[in-house]
C-alpha positions as CSV (number, residue, x, y, z in Angstrom):
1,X,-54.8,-35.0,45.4
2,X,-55.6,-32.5,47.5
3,X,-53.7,-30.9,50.7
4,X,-56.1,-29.8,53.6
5,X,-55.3,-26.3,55.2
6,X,-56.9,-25.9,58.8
7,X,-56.9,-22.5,60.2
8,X,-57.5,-21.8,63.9
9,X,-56.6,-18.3,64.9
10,X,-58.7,-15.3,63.1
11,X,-62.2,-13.7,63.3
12,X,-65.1,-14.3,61.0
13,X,-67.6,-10.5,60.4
14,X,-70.6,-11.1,59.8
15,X,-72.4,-8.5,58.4
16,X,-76.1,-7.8,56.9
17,X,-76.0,-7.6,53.4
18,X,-75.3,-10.9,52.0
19,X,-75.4,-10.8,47.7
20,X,-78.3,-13.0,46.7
21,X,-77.0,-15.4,43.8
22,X,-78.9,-13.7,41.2
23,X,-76.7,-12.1,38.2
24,X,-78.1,-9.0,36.6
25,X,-76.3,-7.5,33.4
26,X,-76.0,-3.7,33.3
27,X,-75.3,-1.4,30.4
28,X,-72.3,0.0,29.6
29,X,-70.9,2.8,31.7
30,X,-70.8,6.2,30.2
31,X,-67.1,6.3,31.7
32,X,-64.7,4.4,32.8
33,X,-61.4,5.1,34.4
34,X,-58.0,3.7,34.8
35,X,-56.1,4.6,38.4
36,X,-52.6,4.2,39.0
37,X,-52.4,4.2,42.3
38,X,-54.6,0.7,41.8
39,X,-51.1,-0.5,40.7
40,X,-48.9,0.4,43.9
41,X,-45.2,0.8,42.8
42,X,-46.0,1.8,39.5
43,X,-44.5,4.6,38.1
44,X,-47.2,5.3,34.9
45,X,-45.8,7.0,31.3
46,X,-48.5,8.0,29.6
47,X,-49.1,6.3,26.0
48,X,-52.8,8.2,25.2
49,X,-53.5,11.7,25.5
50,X,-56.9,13.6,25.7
51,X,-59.1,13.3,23.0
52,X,-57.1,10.0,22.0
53,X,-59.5,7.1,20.2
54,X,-58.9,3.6,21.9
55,X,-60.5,-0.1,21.6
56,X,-60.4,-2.1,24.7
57,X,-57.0,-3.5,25.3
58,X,-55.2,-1.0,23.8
59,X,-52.7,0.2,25.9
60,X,-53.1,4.0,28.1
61,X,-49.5,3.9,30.2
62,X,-46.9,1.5,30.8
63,X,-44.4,1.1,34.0
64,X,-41.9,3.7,33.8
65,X,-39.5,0.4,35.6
66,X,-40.9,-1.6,32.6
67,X,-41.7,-0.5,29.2
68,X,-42.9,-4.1,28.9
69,X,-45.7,-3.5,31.3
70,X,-48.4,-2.2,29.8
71,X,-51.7,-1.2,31.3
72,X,-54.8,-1.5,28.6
73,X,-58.3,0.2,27.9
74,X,-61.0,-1.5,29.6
75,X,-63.5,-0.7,27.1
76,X,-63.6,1.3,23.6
77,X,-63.9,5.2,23.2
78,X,-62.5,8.4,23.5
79,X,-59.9,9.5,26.5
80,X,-61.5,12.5,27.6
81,X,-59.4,13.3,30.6
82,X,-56.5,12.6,32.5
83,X,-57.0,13.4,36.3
84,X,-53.7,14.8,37.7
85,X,-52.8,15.8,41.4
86,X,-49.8,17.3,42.8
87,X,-46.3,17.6,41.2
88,X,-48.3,16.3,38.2
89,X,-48.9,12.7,38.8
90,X,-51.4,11.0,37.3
91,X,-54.3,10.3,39.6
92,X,-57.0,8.4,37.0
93,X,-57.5,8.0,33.2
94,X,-61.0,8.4,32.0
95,X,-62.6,7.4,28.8
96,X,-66.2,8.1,27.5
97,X,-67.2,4.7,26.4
98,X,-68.9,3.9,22.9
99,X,-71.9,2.1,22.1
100,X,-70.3,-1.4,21.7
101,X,-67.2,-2.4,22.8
102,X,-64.6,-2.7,20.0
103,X,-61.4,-5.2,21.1
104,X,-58.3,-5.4,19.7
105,X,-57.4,-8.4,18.4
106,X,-54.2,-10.1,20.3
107,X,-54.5,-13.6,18.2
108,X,-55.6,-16.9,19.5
109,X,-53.3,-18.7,21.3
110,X,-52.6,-22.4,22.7
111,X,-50.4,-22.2,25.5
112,X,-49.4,-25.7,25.0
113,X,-47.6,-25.3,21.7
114,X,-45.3,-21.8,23.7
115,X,-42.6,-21.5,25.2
116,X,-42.8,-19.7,28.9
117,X,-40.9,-16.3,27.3
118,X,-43.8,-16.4,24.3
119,X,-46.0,-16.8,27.7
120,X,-44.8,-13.5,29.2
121,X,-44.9,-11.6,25.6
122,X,-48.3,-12.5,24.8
123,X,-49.4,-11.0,28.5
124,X,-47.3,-8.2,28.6
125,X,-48.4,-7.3,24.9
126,X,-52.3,-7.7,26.0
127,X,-52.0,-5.9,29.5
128,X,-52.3,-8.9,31.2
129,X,-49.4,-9.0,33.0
130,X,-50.2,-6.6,35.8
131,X,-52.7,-9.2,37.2
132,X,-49.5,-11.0,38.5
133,X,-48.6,-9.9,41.8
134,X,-45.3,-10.7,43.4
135,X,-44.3,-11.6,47.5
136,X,-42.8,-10.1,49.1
137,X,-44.0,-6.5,48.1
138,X,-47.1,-6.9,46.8
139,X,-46.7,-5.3,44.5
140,X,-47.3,-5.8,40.2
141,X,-44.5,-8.6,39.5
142,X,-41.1,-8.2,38.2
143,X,-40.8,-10.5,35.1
144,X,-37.1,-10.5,35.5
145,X,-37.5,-12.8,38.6
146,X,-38.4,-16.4,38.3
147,X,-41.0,-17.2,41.3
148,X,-40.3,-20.7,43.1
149,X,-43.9,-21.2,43.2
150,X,-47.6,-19.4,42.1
151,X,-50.2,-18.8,44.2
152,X,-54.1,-18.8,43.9
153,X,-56.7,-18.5,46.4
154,X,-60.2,-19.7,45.5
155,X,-61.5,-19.0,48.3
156,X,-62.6,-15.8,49.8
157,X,-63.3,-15.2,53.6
158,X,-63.6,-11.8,54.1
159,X,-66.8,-9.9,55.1
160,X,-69.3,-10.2,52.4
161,X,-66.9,-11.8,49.5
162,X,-68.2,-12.7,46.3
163,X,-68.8,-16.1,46.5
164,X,-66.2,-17.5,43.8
165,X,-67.8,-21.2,43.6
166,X,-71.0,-18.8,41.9
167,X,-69.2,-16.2,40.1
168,X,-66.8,-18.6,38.3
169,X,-69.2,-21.2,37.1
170,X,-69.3,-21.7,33.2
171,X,-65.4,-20.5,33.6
172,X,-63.9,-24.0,33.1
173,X,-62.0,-24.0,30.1
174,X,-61.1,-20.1,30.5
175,X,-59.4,-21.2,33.7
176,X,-58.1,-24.5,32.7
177,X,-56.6,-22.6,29.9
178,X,-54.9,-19.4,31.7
179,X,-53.5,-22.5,34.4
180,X,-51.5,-24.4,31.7
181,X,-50.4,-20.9,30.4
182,X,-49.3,-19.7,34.1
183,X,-48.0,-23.3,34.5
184,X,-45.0,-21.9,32.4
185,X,-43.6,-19.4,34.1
186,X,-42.4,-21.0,37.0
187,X,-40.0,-24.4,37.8
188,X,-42.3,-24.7,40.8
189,X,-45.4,-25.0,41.5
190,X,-48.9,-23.8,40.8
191,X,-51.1,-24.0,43.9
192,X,-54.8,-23.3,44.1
193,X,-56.9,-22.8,47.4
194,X,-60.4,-23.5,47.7
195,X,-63.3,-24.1,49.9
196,X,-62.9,-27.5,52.1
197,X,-66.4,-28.9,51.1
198,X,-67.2,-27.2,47.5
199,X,-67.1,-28.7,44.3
200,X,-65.4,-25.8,42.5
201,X,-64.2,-25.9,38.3
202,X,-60.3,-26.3,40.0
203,X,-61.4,-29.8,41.1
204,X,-59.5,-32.1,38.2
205,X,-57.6,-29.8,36.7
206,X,-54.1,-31.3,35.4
207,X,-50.9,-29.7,36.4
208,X,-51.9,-28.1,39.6
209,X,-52.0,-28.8,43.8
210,X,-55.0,-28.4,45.1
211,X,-55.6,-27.7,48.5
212,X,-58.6,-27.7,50.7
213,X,-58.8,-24.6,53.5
214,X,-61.0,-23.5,56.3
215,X,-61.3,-21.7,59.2
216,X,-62.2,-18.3,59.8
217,X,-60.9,-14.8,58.1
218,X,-58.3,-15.3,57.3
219,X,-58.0,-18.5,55.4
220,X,-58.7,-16.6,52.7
221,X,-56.2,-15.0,52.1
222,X,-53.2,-15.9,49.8
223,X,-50.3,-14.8,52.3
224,X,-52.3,-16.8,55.1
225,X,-51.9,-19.8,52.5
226,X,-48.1,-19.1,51.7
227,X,-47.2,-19.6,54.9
228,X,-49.1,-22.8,55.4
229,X,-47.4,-24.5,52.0
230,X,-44.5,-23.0,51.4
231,X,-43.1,-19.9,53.0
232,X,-41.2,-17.1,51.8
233,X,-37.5,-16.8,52.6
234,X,-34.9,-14.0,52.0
235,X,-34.2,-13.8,48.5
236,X,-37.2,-15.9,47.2
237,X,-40.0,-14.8,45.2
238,X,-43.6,-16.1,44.7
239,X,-46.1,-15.2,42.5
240,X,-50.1,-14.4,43.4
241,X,-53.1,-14.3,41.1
242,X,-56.9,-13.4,41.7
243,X,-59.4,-16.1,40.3
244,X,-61.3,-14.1,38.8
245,X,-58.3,-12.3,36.7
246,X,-57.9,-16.5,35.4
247,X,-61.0,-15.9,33.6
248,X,-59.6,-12.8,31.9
249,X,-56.1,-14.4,31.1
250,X,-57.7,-17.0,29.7
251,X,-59.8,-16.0,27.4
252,X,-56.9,-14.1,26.4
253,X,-55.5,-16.7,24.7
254,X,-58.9,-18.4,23.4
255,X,-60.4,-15.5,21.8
256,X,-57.4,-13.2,21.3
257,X,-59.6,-10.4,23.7
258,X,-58.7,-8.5,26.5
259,X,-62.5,-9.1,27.9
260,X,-62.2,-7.3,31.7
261,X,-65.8,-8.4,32.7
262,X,-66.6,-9.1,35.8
263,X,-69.4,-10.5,37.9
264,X,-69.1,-7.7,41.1
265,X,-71.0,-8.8,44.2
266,X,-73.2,-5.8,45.6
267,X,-72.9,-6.1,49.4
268,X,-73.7,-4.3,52.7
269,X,-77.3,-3.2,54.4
270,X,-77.1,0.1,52.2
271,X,-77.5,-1.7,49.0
272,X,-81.4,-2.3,48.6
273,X,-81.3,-5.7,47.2
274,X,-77.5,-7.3,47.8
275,X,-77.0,-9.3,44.4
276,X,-74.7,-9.6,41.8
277,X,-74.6,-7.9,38.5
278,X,-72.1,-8.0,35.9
279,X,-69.8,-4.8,35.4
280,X,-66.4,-3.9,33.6
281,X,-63.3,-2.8,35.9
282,X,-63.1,0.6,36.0
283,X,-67.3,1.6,35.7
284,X,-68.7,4.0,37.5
285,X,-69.8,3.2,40.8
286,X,-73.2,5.1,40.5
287,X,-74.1,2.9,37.0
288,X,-72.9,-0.3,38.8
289,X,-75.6,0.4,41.8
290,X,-78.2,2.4,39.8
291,X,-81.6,1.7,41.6
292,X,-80.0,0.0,44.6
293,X,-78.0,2.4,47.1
294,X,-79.5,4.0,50.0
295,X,-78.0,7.2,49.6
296,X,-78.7,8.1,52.9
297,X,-75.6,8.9,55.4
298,X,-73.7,6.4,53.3
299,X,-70.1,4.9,52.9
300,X,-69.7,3.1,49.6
301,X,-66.7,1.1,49.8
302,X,-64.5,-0.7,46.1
303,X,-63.3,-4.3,47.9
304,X,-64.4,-5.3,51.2
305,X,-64.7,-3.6,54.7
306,X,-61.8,-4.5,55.9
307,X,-59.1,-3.7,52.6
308,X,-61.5,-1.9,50.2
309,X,-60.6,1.9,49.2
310,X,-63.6,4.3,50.1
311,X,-65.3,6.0,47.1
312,X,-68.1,8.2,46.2
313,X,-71.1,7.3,43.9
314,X,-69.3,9.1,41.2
315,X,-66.0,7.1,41.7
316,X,-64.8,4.0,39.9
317,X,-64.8,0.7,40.3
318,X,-61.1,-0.9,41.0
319,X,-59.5,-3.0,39.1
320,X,-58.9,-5.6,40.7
321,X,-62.4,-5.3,42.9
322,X,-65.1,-7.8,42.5
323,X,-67.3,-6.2,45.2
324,X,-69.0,-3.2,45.9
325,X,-70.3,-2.4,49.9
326,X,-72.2,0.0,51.3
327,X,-72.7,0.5,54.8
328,X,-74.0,3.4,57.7
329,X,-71.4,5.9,57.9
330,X,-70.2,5.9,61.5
331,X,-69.7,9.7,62.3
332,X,-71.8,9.5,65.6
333,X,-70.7,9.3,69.5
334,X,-72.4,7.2,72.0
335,X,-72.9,8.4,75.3
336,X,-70.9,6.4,77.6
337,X,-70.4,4.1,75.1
338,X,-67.3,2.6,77.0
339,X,-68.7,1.9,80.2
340,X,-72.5,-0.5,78.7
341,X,-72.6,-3.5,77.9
342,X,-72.2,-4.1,74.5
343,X,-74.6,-6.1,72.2
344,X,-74.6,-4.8,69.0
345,X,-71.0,-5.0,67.5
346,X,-68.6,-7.8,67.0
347,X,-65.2,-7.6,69.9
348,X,-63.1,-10.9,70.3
349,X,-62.7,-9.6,74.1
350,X,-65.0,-10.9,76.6
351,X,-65.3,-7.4,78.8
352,X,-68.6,-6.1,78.6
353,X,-68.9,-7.5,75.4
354,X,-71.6,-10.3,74.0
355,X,-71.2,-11.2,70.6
356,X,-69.3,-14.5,71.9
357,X,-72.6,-15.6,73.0
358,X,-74.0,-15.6,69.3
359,X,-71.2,-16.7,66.9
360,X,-74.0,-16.7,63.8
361,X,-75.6,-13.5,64.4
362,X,-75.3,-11.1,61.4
363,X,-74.2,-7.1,62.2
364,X,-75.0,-4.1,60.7
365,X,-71.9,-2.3,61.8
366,X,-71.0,1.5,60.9
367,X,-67.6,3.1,60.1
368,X,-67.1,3.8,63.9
369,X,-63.9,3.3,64.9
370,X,-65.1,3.7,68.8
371,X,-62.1,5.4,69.9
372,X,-59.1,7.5,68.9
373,X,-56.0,7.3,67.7
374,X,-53.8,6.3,70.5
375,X,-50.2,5.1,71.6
376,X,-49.5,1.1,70.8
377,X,-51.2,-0.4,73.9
378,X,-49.8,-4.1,74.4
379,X,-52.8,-6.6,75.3
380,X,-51.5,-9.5,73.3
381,X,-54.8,-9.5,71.4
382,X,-53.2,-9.4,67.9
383,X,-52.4,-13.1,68.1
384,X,-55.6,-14.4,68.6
385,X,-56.6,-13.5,65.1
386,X,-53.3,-13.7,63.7
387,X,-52.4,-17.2,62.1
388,X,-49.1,-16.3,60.2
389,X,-46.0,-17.7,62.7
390,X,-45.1,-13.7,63.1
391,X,-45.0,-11.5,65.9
392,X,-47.2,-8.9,64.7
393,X,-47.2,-6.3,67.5
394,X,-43.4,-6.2,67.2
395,X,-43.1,-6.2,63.5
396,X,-45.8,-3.6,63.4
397,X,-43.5,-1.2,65.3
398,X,-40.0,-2.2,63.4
399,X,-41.9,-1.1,60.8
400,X,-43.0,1.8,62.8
401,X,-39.5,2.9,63.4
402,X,-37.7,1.9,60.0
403,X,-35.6,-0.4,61.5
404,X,-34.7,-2.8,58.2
405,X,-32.9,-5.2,60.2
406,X,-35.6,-6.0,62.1
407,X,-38.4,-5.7,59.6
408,X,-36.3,-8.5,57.5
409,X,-35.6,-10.8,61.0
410,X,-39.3,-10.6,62.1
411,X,-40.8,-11.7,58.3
412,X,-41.8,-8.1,56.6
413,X,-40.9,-10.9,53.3
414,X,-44.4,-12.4,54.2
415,X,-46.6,-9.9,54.8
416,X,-49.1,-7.9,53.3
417,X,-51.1,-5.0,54.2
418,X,-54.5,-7.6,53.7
419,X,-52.5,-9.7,56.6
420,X,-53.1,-7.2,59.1
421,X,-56.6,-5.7,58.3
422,X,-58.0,-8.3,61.0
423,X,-55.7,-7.1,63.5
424,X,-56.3,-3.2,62.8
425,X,-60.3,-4.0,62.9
426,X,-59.7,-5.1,66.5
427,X,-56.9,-2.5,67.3
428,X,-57.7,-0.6,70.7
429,X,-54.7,1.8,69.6
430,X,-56.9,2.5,66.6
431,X,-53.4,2.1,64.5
432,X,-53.6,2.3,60.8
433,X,-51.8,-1.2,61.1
434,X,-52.3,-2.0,56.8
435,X,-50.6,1.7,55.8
436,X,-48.0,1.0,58.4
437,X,-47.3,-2.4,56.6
438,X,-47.6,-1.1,52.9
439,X,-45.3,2.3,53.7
440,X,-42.6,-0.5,55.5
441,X,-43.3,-2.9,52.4
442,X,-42.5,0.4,50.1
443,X,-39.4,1.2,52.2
444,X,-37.7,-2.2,52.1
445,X,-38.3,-2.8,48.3
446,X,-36.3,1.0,47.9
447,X,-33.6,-0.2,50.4
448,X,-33.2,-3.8,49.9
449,X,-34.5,-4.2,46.6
């Protein structure tokens, strides 16, 4: 039985640069790397120095908080560097892929016959476990603290999102099987989001609660979905997974293979021909797009527009990304730009501003933030796209100003920096409200653990 999930307040962007639903298969990378900083909170020891042979799966660094943590290969070859920045930390691992892809072999595994600690070994041995991701934090979960529930949203809302109903078909037994493995690991529930009218390979599946969302950006997203079933309290801990790490979890235990391939969705008006081709986490961006970028004044973004980390054409891929966008970089000023009317760019304000009158037109926006950074003005603007019950204006600035008190009274437990990407996009302060969030999320897991 399925649990509908209406949303109301929020903002859908439309952009150009829809993926087409055609799948292309790309050669192997001639590198791939492994960041860190992909993992936020994790402290890395490394495990494989330069010039170190690996398979795929086989383990680089593990958490310096968790020796039990261990973060694999993506692919077979040779460790030919290990990027480092300041005071030594380690900024990306990269390895010179070979040929064909050699796995280690984990064993196969039925989840129904384990118990839930045989559960955690088999994915912490594998490196599977960092594709569990705790609230409140957000950050790679503690296997020391038993979640009340797990969390799964199949449904993505944001700009340009892969659409998950394509990418996951054929996935059914993968998923079924990383479920009942998941299924273990918590007294509580497993819930799973999806579309309201798409038949999706969730719908039947034993031993979960589906629910049904919509509404605009963002429904999407999983903290938007905690705090419609069941939200967080002081002292409680849930559990979050991406779909599309199911896949790799599960056939984890059916095949014994830490297989990280994805299905990446090429988005934005830069690409030539938006589509989807099939990639392994950590590729180089330039093989993933080969053919199909615009080069041409150019912001190449790993995620989405609003939460994706900016990269160049010889960066990587992120690890948990399953979209690549390109879109014109915004670096130019309009003359009087504040004082037109304004056709051309999505504002939820009415002022001069006409993209109420076309709710399905499609934009091809540029990086422009229109403005400059500026003090907090208070237009009571954030709410409107808002749909956790939160104040968001004044927990942005307890979080601004440290204050842990307030930051705990005013819900920091339930928030991540995704939550507020909506309301920086429509920010006239032209705040950096998701680092504000994640440097007040850091601060409160060092103070209050």
């Amino acid at each position: 039985m399925s649990k509908d999930i209406r949303i109301k307040k929020g903002l859908d962007i439309k952009l150009v640069g829809e993926a087409e639903k055609t799948t292309t298969d790309i050669s192997l990378s001639s590198v791939y790397a492994i960041k860190p900083e992909d993992f936020h909170g994790i402290t890395p020891k490394l495990m494989a120095k330069e010039g170190a042979v690996v398979k795929a799966g086989q383990s680089l660094f593990y958490s310096k908080s968790d020796e039990r943590i261990l973060f694999p290969s993506p692919v077979s070859g040779k460790v030919v560097e290990v990027v480092r920045g300041a005071r030594r930390k380690v900024l990306a691992i990269k390895i010179a892929a070979d040929a064909k892809n050699e796995h280690v072999d984990f064993g196969v595994k039925k989840p129904s016959e384990m118990t839930a600690e045989e559960v955690k070994t088999h994915m912490f041995t594998s490196g599977c476990w960092p594709f569990v991701k705790q609230r409140p934090y957000d950050v790679v979960a503690n296997p020391n603290q038993a979640p009340k529930a797990i969390f799964i949203s199949a449904y993505a809302s944001a700009p340009l999102a892969a659409d998950l109903t394509y990418t996951l078909q054929g996935k059914d037994l993968e998923i079924k099987t990383a479920l009942a493995a998941l299924s273990k690991l918590t007294e509580g529930k497993v819930h799973v989001s999806v579309g309201k009218n798409e038949t999706t390979v969730f719908d039947g599946v034993e031993g979960i609660e589906l629910h049904k969302v919509s509404g605009p950006h963002p429904s999407g997203n999983v903290g938007t979905q905690i705090a419609k079933i069941d939200p967080i309290n002081k002292g409680e801990v849930v559990w979050t997974l991406n779909p599309i790490d199911l896949v790799v979890i599960g056939e984890l235990f059916l095949t014994g293979r830490f297989n990280i391939t994805r299905t990446i969705a090429l988005t934005g008006s830069k690409i030539n021909k938006p589509q989807y081709v099939t990639a392994i986490a950590g590729a180089t961006i330039s093989d993933v797009v080969k053919g199909n970028l615009e080069n041409d004044n150019t912001r190449v973004i790993s995620g989405n527009v609003l939460t994706g980390t900016q990269v160049e054409e010889d960066g990587f891929l992120g690890y948990y990304d399953n979209q690549i966008t390109a879109i014109p970089e915004g670096d130019d000023y309009e003359f009087f730009g504040w004082n037109k009317p304004v056709f051309d760019k999505i504002s939820p304000s009415r002022a001069l501003t006409f993209s109420w009158l076309n709710p399905n037109k499609k934009y091809d926006l540029t990086t422009n933030t229109n403005g400059e950074h500026r003090a907090f003005v208070v237009t009571g603007s954030y709410e409107n796209v808002f749909p956790l019950d939160i104040y968001p204006m004044q927990l942005l600035k307890a979080f601004m100003y440290k204050d842990l008190d307030e930051m705990e009274a005013l819900g920091g437990y339930e928030v991540a920096p995704e939550d507020f990407a909506l309301t920086e996009f429509i920010c006239v302060s032209k705040q950096p409200h998701q680092k504000i969030i994640r440097e007040g999320l850091d601060l409160m897991r060092e103070e209050l653990g």
